[in-house]
SELOTI-937135 format. One line per 5 residues: their letters; for each residue x, y, z of C-alpha. Coordinates in nm, 2 decimals, always signed. Each point is the difference from the previous one (the first is absolute). Last residue first. Layout:
! SELOTI-937135
A = X/Y/Z; ...;
! end
This chain:
! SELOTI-937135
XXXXX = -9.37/+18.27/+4.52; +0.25/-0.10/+0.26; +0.13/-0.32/-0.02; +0.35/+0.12/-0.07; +0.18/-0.25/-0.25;
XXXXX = +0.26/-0.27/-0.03; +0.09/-0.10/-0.38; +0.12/-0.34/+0.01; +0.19/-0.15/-0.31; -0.01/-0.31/-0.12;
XXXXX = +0.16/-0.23/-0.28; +0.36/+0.03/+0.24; -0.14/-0.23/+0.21; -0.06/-0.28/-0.19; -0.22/-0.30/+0.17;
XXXXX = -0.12/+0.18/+0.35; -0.24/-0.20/+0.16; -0.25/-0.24/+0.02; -0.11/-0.27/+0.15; -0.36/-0.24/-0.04;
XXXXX = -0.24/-0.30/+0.11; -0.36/+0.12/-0.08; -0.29/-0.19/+0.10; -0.39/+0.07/-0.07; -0.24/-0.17/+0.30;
XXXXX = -0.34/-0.11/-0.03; -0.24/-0.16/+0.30; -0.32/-0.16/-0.10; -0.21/+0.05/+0.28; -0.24/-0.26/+0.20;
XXXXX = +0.11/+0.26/+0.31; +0.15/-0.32/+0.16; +0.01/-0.19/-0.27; +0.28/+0.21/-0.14; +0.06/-0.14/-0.36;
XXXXX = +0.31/+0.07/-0.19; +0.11/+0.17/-0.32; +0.37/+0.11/-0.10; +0.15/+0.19/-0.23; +0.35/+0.09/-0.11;
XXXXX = +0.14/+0.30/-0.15; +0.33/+0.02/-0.26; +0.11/+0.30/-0.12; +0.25/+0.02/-0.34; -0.25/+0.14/-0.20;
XXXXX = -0.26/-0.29/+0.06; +0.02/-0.28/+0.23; -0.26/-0.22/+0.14; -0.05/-0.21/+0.28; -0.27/-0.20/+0.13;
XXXXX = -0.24/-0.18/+0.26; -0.36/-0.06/+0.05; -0.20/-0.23/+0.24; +0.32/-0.12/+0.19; +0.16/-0.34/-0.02;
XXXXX = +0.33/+0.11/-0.06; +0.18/+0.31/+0.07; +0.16/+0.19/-0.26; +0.36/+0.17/+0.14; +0.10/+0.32/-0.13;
XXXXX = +0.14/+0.05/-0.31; +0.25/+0.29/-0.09; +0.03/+0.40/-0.02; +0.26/+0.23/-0.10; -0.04/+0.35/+0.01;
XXXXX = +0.33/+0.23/-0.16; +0.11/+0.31/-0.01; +0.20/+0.25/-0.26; -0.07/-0.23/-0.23; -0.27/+0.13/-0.11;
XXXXX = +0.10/+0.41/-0.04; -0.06/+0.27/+0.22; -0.01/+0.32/+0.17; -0.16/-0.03/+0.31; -0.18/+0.26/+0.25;
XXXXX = +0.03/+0.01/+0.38; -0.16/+0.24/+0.23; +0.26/+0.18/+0.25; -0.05/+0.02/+0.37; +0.28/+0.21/+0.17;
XXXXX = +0.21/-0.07/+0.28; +0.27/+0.16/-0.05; -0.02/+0.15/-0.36; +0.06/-0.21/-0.30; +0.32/-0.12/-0.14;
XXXXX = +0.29/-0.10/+0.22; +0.31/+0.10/-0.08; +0.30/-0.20/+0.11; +0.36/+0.12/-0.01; +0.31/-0.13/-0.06;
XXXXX = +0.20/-0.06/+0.35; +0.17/-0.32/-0.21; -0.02/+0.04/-0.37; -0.29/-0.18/-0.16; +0.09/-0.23/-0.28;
XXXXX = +0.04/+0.13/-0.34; -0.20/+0.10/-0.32; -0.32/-0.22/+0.12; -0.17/-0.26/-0.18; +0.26/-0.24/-0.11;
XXXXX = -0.15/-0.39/-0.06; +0.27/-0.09/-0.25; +0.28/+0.10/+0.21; +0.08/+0.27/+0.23; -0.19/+0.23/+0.25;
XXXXX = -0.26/-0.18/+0.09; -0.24/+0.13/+0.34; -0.28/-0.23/+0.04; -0.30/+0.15/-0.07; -0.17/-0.01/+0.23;
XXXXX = +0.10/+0.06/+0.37; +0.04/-0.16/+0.29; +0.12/+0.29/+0.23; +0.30/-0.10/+0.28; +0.09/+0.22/+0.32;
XXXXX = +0.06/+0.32/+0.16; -0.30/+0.15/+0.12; -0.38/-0.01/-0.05; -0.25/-0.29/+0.01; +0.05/-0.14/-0.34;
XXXXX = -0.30/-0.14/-0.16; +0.07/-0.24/-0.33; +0.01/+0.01/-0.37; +0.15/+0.32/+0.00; -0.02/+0.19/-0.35;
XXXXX = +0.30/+0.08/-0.20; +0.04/+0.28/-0.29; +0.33/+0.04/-0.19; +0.08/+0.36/-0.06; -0.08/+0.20/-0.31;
XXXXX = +0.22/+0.04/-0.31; -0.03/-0.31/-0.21; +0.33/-0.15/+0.10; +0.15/-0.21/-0.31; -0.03/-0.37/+0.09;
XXXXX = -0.08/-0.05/-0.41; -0.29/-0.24/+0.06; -0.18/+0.09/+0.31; +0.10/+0.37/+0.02; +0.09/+0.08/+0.35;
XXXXX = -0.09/+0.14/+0.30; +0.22/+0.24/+0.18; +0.17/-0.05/+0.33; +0.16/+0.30/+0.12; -0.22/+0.11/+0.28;
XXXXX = -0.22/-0.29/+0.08; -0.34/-0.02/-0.03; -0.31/-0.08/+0.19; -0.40/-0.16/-0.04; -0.21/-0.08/+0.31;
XXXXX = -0.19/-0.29/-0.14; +0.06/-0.20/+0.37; +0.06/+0.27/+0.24; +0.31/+0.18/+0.10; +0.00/+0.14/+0.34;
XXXXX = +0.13/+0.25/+0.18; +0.40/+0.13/+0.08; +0.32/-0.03/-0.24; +0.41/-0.07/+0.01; +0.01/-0.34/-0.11;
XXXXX = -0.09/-0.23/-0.27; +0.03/-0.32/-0.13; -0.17/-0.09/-0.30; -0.17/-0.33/-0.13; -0.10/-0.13/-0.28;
XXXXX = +0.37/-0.03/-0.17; +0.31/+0.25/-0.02; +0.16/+0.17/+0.24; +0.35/+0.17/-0.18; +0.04/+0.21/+0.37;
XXXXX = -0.13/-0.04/+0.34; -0.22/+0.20/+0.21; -0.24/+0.16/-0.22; -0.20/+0.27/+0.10; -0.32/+0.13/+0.15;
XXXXX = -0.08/+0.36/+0.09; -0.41/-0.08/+0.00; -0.21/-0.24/+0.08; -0.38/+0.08/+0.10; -0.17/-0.26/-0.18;
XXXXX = -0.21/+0.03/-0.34; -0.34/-0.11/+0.01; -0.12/-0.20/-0.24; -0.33/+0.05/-0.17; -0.15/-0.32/-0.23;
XXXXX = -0.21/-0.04/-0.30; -0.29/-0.20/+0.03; -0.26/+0.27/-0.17; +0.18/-0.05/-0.34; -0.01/+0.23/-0.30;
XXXXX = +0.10/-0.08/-0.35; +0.23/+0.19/-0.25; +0.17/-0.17/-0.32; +0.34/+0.20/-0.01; +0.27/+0.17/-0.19;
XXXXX = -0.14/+0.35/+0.03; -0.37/-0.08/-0.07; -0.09/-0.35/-0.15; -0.30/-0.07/+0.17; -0.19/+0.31/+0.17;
XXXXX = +0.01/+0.16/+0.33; -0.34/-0.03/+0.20; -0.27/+0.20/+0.10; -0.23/-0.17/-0.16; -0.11/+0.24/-0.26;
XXXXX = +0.20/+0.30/+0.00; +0.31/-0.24/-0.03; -0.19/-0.18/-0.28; -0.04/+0.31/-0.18; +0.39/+0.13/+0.08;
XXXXX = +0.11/-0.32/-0.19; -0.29/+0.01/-0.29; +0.13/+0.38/-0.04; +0.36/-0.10/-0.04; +0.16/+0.37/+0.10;
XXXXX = +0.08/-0.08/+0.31; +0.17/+0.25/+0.24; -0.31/+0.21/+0.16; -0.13/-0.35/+0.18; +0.37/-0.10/+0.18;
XXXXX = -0.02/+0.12/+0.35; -0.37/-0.09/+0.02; +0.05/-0.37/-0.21; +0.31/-0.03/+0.32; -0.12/+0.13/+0.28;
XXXXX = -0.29/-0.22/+0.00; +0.11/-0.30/-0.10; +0.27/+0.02/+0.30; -0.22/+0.01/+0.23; -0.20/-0.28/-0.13;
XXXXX = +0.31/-0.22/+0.00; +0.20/-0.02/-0.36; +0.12/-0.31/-0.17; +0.20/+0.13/-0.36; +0.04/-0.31/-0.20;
XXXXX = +0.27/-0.10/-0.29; -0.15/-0.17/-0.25; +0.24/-0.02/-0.31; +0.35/+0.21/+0.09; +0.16/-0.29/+0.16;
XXXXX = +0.23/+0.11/+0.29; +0.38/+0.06/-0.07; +0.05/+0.13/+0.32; +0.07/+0.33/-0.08; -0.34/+0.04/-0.26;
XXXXX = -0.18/-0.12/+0.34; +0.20/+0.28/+0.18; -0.10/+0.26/-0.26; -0.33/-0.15/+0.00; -0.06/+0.12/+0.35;
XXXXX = +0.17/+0.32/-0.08; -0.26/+0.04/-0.25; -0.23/-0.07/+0.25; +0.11/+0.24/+0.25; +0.11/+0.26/-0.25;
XXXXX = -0.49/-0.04/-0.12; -0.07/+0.21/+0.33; -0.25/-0.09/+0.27; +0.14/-0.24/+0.24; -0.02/+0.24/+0.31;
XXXXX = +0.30/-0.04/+0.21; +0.24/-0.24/+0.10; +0.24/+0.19/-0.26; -0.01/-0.23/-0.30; +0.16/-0.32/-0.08;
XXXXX = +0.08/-0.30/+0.15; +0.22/-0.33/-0.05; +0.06/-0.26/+0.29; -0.35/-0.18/-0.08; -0.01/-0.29/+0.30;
XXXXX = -0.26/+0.25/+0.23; -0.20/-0.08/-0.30; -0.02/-0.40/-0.03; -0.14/-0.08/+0.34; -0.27/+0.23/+0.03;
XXXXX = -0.07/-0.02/-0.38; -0.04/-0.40/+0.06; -0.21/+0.00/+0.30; -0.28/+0.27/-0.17; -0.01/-0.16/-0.32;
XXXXX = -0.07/-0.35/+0.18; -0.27/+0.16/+0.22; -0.20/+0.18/-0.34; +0.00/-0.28/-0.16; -0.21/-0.16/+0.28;
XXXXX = -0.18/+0.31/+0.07; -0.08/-0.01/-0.42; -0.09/-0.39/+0.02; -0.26/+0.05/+0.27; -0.30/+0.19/-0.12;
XXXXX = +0.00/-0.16/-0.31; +0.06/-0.35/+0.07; -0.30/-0.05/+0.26; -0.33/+0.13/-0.10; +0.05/+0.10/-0.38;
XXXXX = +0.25/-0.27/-0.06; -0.27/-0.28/+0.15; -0.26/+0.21/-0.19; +0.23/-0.06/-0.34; +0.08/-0.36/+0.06;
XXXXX = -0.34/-0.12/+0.04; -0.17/-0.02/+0.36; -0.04/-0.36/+0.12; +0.30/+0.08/+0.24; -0.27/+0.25/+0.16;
XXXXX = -0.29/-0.23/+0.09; +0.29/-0.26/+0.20; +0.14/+0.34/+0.19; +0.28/+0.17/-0.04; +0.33/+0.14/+0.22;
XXXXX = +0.31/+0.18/-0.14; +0.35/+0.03/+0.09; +0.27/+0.21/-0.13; +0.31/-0.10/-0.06; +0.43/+0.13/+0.09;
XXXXX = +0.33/-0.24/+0.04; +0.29/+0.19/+0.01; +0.34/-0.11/+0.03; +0.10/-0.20/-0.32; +0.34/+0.08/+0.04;
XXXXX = +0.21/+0.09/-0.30; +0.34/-0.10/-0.14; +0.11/+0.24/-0.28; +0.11/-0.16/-0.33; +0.28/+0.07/-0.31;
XXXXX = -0.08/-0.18/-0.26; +0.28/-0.07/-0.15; +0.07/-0.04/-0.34; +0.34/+0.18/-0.11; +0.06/+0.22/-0.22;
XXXXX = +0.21/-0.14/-0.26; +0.33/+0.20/-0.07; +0.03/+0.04/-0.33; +0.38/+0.11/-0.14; -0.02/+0.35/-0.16;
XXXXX = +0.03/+0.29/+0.24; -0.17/+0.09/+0.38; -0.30/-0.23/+0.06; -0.29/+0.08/+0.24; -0.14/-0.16/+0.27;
XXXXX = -0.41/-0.03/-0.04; -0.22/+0.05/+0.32; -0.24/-0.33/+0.09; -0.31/+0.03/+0.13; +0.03/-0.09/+0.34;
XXXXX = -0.24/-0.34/+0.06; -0.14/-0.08/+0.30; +0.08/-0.29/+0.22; -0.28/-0.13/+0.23; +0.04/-0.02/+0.37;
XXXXX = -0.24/-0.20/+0.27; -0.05/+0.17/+0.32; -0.38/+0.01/-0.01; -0.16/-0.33/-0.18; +0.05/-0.07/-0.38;
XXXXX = -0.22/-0.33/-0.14; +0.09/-0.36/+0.00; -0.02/-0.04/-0.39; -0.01/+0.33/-0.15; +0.33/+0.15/+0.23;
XXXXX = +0.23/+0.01/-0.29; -0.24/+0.21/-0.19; +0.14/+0.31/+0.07; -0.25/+0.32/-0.13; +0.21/+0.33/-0.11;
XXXXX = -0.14/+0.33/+0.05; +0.27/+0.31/-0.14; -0.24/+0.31/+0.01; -0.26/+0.20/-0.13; -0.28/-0.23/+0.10;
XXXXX = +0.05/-0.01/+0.39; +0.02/+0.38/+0.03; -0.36/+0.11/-0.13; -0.12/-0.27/+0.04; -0.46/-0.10/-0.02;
XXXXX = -0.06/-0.16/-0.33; +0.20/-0.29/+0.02; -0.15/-0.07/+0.35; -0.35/-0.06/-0.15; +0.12/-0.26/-0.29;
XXXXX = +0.19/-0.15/+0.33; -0.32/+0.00/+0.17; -0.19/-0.16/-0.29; +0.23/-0.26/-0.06; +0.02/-0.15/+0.39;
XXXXX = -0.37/-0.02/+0.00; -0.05/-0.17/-0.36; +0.31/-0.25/+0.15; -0.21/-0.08/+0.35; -0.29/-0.08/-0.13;
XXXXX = -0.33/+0.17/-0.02; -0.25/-0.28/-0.05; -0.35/+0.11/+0.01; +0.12/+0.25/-0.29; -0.36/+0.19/+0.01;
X = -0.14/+0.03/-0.38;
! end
């Protein structure tokens, strides 16, 4: 029987039942819902805090040394708001939940999933400093071992680590790798769908459409101009082109180090510009911050002065971006947005960490019922060092 009242909370259900079953990205990482704002509602520009889990600090001998509680935070800005609209008539809100879904949920929750993936792997990706491979095809199982091999490093869970490929990069790899399995339900599902399987080389394996290209700058010849920098920032001199935001560099002489123990690990330290330079002498933001002592060490000494940079990539090239992973490698927070009074329908609903609003109203011009689905989000980068990027050649 027809639902002659289809309210605003069995609306605001089903599309979040119907977004749950769209990520690829969004539901294989850190997403945290702040409820601080579920009286007055969030608005663009707000900030929530977001939890860093926390790393253990380990004693040396016999006498207890408490480990402190502190949740360690990041402040971040709620700087996206993103919806979809959607317009009935009187006859059609008398249709029972399933033909409402059917003829206006369906169809729109994936493109709206789809937009918030998109946003939030633009802006979290160019922030990965590590890489492996050789900017070419990504279709041999050293890259993902050495993937791992980083992860491993960085003292990065073993349990569900993920392995996000673009379509490009799906292709070379179950072609460059279908003689070398011997599990026959693994090499039958590759043959089937085209796909690599779960729990190959130190990975679950999943495929997303929304994954980025960067294009490296031109820069090249760079070096530092100062010694014993440390921080987000680097100054350098001698050097000509640009350096664009993701472009990923080392530094001669500067290894990275073992998390724990501080002992070098035999490759240099990777960085990643966080913002366009134009060319020239001058100052690269840059992630991570360079540490060279203390608790927080990461590299096995601070860059010497006229050290030099090497950019990775060729100038100007366009490279296709693939993840290595664990969850809290990134984060998505989302929070409440306002809930107007006196309309027809109105709600909001969190589940997983994601929180939607909806809202009904009448348009007596058109003598339209007028839906709209609200999300109030940021994102970003939560542990760096959880992630690794492996750049590849788009070619097939």
């Amino acid at each position: 029987m027809p639902n002659n009242i289809l309210t605003g909370d069995v609306i605001v259900n089903r599309m979040l039942a119907k977004m749950a079953e769209v990520p690829t990205f969004l539901n294989k990482i850190n997403t945290q819902y702040d409820s601080y704002f579920g009286g007055r509602g969030a608005r663009v520009g707000d900030s929530v805090r977001v939890k860093v889990p926390q790393r253990a600090r380990i004693r040396r001998g016999r006498i207890a040394d408490l480990n402190p509680i502190n949740d360690q935070t990041v402040t971040v800005a709620l700087d996206e708001q993103i919806g979809v609209d959607v317009g009935a008539t009187s006859a059609e809100l008398a249709l029972d939940i399933d033909d409402f879904d059917a003829q206006y949920i369906t169809p729109n929750a994936p493109d709206l999933v789809a937009a918030i993936e998109s946003a939030i792997l633009q802006k979290v990706i160019p922030q990965v400093p590590e890489t492996v491979g050789d900017y070419g095809a990504f279709d041999d199982a050293r890259t993902a071992l050495e993937a791992k091999a980083r992860l491993d490093n960085n003292l990065t869970p073993a349990a569900d680590r993920i392995m996000l490929l673009n379509p490009s990069a799906q292709v070379q790899i179950v072609d460059g790798l279908k003689g070398l399995f011997n599990d026959q339900g693994k090499v039958g599902r590759q043959y089937r769908t085209g796909e690599m399987a779960s729990n190959t080389l130190g990975f679950d394996w999943f495929q997303s459409t929304l994954m980025p290209s960067l294009t490296r700058g031109t820069g090249a010849g760079y070096t530092v101009n100062g010694a014993g920098q440390t921080g987000s920032s680097l100054v350098v001199g001698a050097g000509t082109g640009t350096i664009k935001r993701g472009d990923t560099f080392t530094i001669a002489g500067v290894y990275a180090v073992h998390d724990q123990t501080k002992e070098t690990l035999g490759y240099l330290r990777e960085f990643t510009v966080t913002a366009d330079h134009p060319g020239g002498a001058g100052t690269l933001q840059i992630t991570p911050a360079i540490e060279p002592t203390g608790t927080r060490a990461n590299v096995s000494a601070a860059p010497a002065s006229g050290a030099a940079l090497t950019i990775e990539g060729t100038s100007g090239g366009v490279y296709g971006q693939n993840l290595a992973f664990a969850k809290d490698a990134f984060y998505f927070v989302t929070a409440d947005l306002p809930v107007p009074k006196n309309m027809e329908a109105a709600a909001t609903r969190t589940w997983n960490g994601i929180n939607i609003r909806y809202v009904q109203g009448f348009d007596i011009t058109n003598d339209m019922f007028v839906s709209r689905f609200d999300v109030i989000y940021g994102g970003g980068v939560l542990r760096p060092e959880q992630a690794v990027r492996i750049p590849n050649d788009l070619t097939l």
